[in-house]
N, CA, C and O atoms as CSV, one atom per row, in Angstrom:
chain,resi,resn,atom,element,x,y,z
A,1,UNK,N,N,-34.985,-34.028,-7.358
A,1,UNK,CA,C,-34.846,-32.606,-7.161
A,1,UNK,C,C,-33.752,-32.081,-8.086
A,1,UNK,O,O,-32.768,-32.802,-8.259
A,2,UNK,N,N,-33.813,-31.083,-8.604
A,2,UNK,CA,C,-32.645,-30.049,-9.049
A,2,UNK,C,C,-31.556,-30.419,-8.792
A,2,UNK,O,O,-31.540,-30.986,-7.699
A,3,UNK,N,N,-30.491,-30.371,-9.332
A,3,UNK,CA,C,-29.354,-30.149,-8.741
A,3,UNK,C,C,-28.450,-28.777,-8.981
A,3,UNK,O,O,-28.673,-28.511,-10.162
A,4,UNK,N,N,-27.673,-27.915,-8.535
A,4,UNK,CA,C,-26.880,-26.716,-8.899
A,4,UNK,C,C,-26.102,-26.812,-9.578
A,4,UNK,O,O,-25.182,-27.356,-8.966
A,5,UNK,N,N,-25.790,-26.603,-10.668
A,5,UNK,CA,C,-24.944,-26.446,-11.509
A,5,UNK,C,C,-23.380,-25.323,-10.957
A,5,UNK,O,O,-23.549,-24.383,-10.180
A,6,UNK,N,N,-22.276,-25.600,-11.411
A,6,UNK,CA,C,-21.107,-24.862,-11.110
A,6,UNK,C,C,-21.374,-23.585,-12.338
A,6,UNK,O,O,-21.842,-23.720,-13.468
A,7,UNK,N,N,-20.896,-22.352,-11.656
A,7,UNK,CA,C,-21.118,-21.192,-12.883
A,7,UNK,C,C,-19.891,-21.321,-13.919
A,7,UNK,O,O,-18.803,-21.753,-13.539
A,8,UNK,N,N,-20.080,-20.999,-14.993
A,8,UNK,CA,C,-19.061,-21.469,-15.635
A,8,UNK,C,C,-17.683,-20.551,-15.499
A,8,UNK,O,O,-17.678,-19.470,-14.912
A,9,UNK,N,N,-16.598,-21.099,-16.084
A,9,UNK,CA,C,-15.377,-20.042,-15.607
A,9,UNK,C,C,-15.371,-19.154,-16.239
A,9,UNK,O,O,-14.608,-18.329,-15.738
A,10,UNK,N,N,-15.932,-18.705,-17.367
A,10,UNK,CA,C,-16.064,-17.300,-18.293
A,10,UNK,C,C,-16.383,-15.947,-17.123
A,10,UNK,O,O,-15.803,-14.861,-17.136
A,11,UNK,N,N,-17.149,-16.258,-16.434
A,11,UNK,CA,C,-17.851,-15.686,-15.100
A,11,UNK,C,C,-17.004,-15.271,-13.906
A,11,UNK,O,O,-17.181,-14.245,-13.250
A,12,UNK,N,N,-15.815,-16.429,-13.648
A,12,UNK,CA,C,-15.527,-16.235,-12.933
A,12,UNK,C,C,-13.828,-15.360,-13.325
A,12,UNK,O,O,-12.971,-14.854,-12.600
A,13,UNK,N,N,-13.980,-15.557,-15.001
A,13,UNK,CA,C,-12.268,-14.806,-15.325
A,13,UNK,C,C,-12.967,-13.320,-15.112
A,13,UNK,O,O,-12.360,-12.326,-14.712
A,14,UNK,N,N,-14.312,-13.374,-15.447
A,14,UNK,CA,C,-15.177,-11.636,-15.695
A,14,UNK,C,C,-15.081,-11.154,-14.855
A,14,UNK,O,O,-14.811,-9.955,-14.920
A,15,UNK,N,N,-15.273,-11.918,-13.302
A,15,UNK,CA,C,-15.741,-11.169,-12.211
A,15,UNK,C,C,-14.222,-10.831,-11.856
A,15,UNK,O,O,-14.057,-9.704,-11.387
A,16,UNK,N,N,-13.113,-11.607,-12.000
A,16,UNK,CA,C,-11.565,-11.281,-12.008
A,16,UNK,C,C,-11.044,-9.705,-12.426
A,16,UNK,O,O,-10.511,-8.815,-11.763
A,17,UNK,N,N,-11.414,-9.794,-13.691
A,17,UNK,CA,C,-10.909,-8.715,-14.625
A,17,UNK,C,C,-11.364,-7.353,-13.778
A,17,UNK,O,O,-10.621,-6.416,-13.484
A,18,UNK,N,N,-12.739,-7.485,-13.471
A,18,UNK,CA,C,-13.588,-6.628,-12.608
A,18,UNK,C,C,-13.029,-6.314,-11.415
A,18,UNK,O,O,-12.536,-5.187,-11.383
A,19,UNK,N,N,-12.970,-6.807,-10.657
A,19,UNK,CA,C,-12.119,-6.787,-9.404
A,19,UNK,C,C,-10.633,-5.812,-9.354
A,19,UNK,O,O,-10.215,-4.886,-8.658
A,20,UNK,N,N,-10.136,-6.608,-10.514
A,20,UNK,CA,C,-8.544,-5.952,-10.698
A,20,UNK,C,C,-8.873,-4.259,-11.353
A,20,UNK,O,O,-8.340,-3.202,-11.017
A,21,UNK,N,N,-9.538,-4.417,-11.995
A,21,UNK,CA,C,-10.047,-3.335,-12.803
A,21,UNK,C,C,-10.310,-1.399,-11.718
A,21,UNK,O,O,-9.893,-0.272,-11.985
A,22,UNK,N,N,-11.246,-1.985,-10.441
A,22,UNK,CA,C,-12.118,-1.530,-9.800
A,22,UNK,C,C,-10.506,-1.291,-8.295
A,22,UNK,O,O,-10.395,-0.385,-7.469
A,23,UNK,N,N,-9.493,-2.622,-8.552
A,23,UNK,CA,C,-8.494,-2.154,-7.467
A,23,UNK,C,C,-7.640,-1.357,-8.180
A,23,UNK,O,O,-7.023,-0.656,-7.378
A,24,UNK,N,N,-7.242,-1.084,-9.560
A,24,UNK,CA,C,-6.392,-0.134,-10.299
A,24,UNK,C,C,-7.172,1.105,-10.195
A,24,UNK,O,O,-6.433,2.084,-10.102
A,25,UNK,N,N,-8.488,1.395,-10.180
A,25,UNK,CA,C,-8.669,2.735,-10.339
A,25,UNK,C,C,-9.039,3.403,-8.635
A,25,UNK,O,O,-9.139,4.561,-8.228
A,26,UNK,N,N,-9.134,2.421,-8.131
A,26,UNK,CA,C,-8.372,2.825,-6.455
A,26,UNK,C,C,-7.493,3.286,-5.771
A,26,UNK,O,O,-7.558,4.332,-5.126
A,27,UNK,N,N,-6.184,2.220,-5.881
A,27,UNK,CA,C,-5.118,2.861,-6.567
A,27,UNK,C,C,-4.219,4.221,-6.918
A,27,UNK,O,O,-3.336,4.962,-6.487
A,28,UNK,N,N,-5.155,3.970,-8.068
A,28,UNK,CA,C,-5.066,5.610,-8.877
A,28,UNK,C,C,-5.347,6.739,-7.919
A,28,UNK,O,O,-4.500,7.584,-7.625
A,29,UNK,N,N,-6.811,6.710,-7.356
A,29,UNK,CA,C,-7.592,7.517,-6.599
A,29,UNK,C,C,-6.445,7.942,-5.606
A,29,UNK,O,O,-5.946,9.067,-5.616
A,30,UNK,N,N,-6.043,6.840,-4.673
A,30,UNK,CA,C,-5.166,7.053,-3.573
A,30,UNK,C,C,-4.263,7.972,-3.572
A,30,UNK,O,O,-4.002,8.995,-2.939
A,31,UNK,N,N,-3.784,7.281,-4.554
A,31,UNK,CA,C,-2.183,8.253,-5.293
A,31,UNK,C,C,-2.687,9.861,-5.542
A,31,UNK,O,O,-2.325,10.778,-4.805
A,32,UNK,N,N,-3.426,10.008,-6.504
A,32,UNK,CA,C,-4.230,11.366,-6.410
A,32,UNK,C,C,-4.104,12.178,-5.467
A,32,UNK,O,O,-3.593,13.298,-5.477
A,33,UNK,N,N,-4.889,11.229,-4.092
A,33,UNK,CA,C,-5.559,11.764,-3.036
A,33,UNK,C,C,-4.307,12.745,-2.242
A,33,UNK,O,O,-4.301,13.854,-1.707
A,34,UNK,N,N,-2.941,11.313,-2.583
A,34,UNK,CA,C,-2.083,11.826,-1.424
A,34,UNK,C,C,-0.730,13.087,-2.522
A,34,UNK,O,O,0.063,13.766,-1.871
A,35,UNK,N,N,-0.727,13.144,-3.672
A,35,UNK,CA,C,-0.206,13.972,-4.022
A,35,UNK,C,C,-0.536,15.255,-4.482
A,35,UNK,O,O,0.161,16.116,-5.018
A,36,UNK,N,N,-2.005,15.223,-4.105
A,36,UNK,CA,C,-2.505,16.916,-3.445
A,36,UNK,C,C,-1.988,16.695,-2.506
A,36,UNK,O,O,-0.893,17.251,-2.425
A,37,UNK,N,N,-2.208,16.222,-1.848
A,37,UNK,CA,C,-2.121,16.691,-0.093
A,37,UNK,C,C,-0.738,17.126,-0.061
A,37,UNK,O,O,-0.655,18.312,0.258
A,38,UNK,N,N,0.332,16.586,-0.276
A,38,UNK,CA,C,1.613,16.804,-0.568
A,38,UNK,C,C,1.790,18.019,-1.125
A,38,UNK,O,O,2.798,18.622,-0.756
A,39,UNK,N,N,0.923,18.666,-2.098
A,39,UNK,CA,C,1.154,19.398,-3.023
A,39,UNK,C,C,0.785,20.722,-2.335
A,39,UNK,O,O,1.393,21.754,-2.619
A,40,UNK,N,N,-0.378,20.694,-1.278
A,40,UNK,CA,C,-1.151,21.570,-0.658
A,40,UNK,C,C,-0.172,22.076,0.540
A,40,UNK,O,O,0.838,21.577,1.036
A,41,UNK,N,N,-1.022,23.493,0.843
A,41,UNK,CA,C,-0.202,24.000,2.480
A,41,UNK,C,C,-0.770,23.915,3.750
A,41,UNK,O,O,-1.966,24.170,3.890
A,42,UNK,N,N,-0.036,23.574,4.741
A,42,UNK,CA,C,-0.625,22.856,5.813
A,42,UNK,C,C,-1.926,23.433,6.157
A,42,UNK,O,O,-2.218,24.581,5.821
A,43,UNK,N,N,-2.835,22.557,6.917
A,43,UNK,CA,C,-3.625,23.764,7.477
A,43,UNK,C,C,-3.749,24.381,8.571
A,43,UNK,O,O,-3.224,24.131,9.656
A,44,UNK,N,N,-4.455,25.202,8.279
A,44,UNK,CA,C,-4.357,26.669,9.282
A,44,UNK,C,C,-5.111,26.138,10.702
A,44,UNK,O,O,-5.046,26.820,11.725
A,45,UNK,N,N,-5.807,24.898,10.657
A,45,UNK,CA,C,-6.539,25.164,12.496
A,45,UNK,C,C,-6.004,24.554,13.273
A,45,UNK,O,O,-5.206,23.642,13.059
A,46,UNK,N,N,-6.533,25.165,14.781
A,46,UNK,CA,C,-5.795,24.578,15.632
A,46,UNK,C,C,-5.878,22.945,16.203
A,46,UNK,O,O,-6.742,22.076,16.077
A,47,UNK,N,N,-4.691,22.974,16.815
A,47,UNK,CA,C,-4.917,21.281,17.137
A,47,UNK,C,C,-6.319,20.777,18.047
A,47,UNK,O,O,-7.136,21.363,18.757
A,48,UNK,N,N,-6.176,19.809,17.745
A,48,UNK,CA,C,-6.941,19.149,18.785
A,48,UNK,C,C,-8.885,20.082,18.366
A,48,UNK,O,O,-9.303,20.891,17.537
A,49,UNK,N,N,-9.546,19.188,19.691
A,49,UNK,CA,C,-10.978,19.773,19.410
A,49,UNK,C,C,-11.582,20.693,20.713
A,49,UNK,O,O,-11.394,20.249,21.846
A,50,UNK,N,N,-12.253,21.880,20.549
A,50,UNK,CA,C,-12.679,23.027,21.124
A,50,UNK,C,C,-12.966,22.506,22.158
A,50,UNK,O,O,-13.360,21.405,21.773
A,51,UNK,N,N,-13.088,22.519,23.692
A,51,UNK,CA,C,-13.434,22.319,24.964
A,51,UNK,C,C,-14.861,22.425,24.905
A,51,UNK,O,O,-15.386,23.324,24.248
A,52,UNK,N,N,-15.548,21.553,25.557
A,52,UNK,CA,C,-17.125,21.681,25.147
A,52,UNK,C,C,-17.663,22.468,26.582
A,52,UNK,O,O,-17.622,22.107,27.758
A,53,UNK,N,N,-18.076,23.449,26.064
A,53,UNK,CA,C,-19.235,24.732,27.210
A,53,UNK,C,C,-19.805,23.434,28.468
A,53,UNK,O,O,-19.781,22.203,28.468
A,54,UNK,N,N,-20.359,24.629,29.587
A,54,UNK,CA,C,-21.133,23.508,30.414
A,54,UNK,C,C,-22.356,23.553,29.811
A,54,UNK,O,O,-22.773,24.377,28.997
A,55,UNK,N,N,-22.960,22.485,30.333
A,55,UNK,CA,C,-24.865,21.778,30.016
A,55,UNK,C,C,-25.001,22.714,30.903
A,55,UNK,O,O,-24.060,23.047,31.623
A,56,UNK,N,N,-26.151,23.245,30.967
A,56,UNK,CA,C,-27.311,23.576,31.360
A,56,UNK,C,C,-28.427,22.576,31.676
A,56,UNK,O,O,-28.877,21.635,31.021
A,57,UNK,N,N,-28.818,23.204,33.207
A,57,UNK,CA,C,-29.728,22.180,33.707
A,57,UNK,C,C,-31.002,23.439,34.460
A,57,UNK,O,O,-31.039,24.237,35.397
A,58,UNK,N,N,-32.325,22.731,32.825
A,58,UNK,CA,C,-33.572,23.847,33.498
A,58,UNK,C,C,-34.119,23.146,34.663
A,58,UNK,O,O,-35.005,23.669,35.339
């Protein structure tokens, strides 16, 4: 029968580079995300969530 071969390490420095690559522009994103928010003015609604109406029963 066959046997499996190991993938070679070229593959596995690629899938590396990739990885690191894909967590730097994450990262990035984050940082972005949170220096709008920082940058922005609070918002305007109120706390918490609206009291829900009664059900109706036909």
């Amino acid at each position: 029968m066959g046997e499996k071969t190991n993938p070679p390490k070229k593959d596995e420095a690629a899938r590396k580079e990739r990885l690191a690559e894909a967590l730097r522009a994450n990262l990035q994103k984050r940082k972005a995300q949170t220096r709008s928010r920082r940058a922005g003015d609070a918002d305007q609604r109120s706390e918490g969530l609206p009291a829900a109406g009664k059900m109706h029963k036909d």
